[in-house]
GUVEXKOL-393284 format. One record per atom (N, C-alpha, C): residue in three letters; atom name; x, y, z; chain. Coordinates in steps of 0.1 Angstrom, whole numbers, plus 5000, padded with zeros to 4 digits. Each point is the difference from the previous one (the first is absolute). Layout:
> ALA; CA; X; Y; Z; A
...
***
This chain:
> UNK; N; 7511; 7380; 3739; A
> UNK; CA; 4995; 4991; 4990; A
> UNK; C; 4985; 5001; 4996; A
> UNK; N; 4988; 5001; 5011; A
> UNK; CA; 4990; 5003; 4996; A
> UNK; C; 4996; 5013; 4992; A
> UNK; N; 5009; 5010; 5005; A
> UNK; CA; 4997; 5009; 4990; A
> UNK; C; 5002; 5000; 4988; A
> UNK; N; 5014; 4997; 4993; A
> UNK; CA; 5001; 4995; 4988; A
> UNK; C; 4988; 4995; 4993; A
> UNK; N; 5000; 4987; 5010; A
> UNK; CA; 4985; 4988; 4993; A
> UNK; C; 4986; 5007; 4998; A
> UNK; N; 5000; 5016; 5006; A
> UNK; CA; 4987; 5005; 5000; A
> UNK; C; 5002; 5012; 4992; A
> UNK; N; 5012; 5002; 4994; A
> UNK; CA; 5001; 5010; 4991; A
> UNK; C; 5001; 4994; 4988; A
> UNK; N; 5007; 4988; 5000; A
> UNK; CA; 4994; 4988; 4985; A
> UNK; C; 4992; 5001; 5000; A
> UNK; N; 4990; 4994; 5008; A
> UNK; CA; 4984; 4992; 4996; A
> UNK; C; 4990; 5015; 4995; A
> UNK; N; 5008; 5011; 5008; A
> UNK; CA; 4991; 5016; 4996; A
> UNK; C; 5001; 5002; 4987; A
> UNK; N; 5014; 4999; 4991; A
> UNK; CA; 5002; 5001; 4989; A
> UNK; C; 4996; 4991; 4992; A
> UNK; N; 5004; 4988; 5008; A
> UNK; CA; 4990; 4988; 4983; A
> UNK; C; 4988; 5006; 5002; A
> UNK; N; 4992; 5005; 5010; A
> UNK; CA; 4987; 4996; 5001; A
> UNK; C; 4996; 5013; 4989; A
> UNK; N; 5006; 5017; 5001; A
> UNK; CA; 5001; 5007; 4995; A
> UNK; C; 4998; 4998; 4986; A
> UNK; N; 5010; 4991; 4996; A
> UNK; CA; 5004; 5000; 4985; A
> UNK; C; 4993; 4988; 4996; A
> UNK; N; 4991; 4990; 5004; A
> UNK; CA; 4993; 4992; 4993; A
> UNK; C; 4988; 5004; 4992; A
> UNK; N; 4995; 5015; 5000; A
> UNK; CA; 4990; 5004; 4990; A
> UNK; C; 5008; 5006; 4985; A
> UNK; N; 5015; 5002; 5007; A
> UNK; CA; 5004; 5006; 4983; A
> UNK; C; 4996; 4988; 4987; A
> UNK; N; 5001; 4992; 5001; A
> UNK; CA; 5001; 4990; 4988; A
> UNK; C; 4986; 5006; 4995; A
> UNK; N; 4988; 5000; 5006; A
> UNK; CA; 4986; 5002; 4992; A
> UNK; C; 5001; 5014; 5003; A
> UNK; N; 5003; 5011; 4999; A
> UNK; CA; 5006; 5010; 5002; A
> UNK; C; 5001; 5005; 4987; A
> UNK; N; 5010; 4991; 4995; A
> UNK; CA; 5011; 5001; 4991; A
> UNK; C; 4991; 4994; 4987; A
> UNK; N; 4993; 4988; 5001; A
> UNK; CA; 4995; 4995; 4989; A
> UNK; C; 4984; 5005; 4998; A
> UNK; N; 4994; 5007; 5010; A
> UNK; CA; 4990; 5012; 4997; A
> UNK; C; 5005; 5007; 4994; A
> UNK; N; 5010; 5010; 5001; A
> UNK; CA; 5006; 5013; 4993; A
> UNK; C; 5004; 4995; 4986; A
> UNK; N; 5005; 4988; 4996; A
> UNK; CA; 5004; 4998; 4985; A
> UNK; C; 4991; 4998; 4992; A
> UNK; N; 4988; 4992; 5007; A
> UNK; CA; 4987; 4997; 4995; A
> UNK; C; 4993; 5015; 4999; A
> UNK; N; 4998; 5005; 5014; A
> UNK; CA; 4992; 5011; 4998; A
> UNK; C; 4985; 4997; 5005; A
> UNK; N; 5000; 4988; 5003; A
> UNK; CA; 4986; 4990; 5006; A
> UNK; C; 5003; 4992; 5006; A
> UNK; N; 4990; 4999; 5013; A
> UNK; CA; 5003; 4988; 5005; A
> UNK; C; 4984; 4997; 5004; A
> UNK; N; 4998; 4991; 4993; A
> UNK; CA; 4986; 4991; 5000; A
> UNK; C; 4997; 4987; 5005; A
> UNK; N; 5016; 4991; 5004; A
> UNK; CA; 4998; 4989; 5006; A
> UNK; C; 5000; 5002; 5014; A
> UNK; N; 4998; 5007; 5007; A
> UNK; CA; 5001; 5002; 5018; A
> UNK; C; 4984; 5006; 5003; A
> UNK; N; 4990; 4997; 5008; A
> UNK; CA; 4992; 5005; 5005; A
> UNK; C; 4999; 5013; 5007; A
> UNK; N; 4992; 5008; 4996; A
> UNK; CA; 4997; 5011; 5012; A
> UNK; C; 5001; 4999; 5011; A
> UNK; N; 4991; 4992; 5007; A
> UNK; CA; 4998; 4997; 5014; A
> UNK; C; 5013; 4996; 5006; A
> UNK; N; 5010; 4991; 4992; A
> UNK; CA; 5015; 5002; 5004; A
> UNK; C; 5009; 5009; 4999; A
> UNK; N; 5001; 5013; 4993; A
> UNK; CA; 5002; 5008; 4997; A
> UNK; C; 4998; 5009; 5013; A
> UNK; N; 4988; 5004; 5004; A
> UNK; CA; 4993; 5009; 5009; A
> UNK; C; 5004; 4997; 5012; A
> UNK; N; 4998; 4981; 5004; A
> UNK; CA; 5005; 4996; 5017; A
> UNK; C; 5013; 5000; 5003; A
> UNK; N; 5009; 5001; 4985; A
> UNK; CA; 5015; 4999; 5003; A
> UNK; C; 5008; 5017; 5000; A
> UNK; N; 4988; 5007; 4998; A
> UNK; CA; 5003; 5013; 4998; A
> UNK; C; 4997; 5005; 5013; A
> UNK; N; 4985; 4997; 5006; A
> UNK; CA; 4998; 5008; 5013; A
> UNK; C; 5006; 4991; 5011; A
> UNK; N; 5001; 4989; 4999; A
> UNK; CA; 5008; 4994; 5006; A
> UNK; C; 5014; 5005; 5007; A
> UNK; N; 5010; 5003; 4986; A
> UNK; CA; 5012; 5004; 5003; A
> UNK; C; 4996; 5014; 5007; A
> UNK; N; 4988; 5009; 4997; A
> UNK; CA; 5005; 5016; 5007; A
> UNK; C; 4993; 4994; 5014; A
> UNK; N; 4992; 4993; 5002; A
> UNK; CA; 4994; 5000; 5016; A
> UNK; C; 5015; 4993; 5011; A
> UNK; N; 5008; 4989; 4989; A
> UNK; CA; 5010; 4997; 5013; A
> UNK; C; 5009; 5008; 4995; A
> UNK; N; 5004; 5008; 4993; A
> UNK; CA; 5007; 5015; 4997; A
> UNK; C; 4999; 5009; 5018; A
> UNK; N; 4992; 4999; 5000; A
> UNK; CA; 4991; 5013; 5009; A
> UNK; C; 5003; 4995; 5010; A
> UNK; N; 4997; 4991; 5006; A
> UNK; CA; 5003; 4990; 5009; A
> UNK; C; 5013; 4996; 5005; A
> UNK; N; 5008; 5002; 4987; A
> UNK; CA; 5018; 4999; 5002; A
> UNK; C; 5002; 5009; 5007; A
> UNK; N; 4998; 5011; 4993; A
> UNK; CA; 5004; 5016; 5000; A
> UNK; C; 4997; 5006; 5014; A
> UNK; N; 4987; 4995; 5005; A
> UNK; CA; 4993; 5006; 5012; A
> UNK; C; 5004; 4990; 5015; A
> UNK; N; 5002; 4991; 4998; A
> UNK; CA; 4997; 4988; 5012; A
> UNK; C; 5016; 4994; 5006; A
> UNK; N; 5006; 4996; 4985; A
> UNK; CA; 5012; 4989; 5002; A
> UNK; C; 5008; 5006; 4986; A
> UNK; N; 5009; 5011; 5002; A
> UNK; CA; 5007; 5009; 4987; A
> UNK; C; 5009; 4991; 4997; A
> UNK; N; 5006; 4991; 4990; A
> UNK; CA; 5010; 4992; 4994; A
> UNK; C; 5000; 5008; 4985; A
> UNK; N; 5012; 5005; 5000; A
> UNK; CA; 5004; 5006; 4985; A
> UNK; C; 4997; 4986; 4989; A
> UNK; N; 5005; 4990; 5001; A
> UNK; CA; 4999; 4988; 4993; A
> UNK; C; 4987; 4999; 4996; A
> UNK; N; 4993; 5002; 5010; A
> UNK; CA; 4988; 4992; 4996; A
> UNK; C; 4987; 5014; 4993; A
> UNK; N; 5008; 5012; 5005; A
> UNK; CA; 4993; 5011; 4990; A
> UNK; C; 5006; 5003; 4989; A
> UNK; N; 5013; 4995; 4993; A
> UNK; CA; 5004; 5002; 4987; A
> UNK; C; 4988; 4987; 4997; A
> UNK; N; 4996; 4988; 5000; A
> UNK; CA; 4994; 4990; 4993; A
> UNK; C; 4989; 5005; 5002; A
> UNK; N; 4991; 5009; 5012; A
> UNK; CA; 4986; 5002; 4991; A
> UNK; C; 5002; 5014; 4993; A
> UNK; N; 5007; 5006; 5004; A
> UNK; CA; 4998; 5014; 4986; A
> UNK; C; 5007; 4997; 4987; A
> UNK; N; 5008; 4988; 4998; A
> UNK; CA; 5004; 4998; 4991; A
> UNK; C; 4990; 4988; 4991; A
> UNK; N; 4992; 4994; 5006; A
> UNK; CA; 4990; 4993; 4992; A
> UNK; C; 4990; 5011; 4997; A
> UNK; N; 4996; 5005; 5008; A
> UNK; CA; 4985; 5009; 5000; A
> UNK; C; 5008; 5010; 4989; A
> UNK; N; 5013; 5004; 4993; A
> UNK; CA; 5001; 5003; 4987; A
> UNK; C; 4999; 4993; 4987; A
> UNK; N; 5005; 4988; 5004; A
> UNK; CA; 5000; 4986; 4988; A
> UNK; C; 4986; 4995; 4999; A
> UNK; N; 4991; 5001; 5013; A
> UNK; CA; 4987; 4997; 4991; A
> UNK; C; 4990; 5011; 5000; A
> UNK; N; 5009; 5011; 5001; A
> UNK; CA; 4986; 5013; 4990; A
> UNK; C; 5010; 4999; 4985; A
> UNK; N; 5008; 4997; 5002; A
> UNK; CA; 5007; 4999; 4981; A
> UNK; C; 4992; 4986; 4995; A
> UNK; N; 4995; 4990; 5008; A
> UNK; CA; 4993; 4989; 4996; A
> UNK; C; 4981; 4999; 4994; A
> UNK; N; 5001; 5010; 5018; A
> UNK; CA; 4987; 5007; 4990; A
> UNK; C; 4995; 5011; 4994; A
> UNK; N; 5010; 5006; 4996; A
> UNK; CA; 4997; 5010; 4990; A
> UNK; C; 4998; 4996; 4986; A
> UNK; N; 5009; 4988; 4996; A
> UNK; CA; 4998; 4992; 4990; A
> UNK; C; 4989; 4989; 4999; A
> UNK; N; 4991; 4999; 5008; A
> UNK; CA; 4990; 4993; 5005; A
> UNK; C; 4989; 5004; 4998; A
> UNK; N; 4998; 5015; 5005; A
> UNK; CA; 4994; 5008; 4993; A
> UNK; C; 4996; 5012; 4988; A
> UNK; N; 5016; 4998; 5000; A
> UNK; CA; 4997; 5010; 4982; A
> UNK; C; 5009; 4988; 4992; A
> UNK; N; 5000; 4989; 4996; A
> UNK; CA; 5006; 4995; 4988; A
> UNK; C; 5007; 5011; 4987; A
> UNK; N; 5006; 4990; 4995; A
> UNK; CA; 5003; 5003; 4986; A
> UNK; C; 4987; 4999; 4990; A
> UNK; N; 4995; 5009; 4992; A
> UNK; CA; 4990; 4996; 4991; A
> UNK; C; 5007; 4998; 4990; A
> UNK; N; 4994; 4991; 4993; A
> UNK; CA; 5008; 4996; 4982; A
> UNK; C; 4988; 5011; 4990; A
***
């Protein structure tokens, strides 16, 4: 049972950046989120990435940070090159 409950919580946690993910990419910009949130939730995810990987290996919990640390470089890539009109 706990595994289940830790392979849920890996996946919601995984898939809670697609929505701004998704509405960066239609937009093409995303100007309402801050850098500095952007940057802590990025290096964030690779330092307990590394940490997973190296110390305490759970597949669950390394699909949620390599799968965020892709959903917010698609977040800031639109953060940093917008759409120009």
């Amino acid at each position: 049972m706990m595994t289940i409950l830790g392979w849920a919580g890996s996946i919601l946690l995984a898939l809670c950046a697609i929505p701004q993910a998704y509405k960066s990419y239609q937009e093409r910009q995303t100007s309402d989120i801050s850098a500095s949130f952007l940057w802590m939730w990025f290096i964030g995810e690779w330092f307990a990435m590394f940490y997973v990987f190296f110390e305490k290996y759970s597949l669950p919990l390394l699909l949620n940070y390599a799968s965020n640390i892709v959903l917010i470089a698609v977040i800031m890539w639109f953060y940093y090159f917008p759409k120009r009109d």
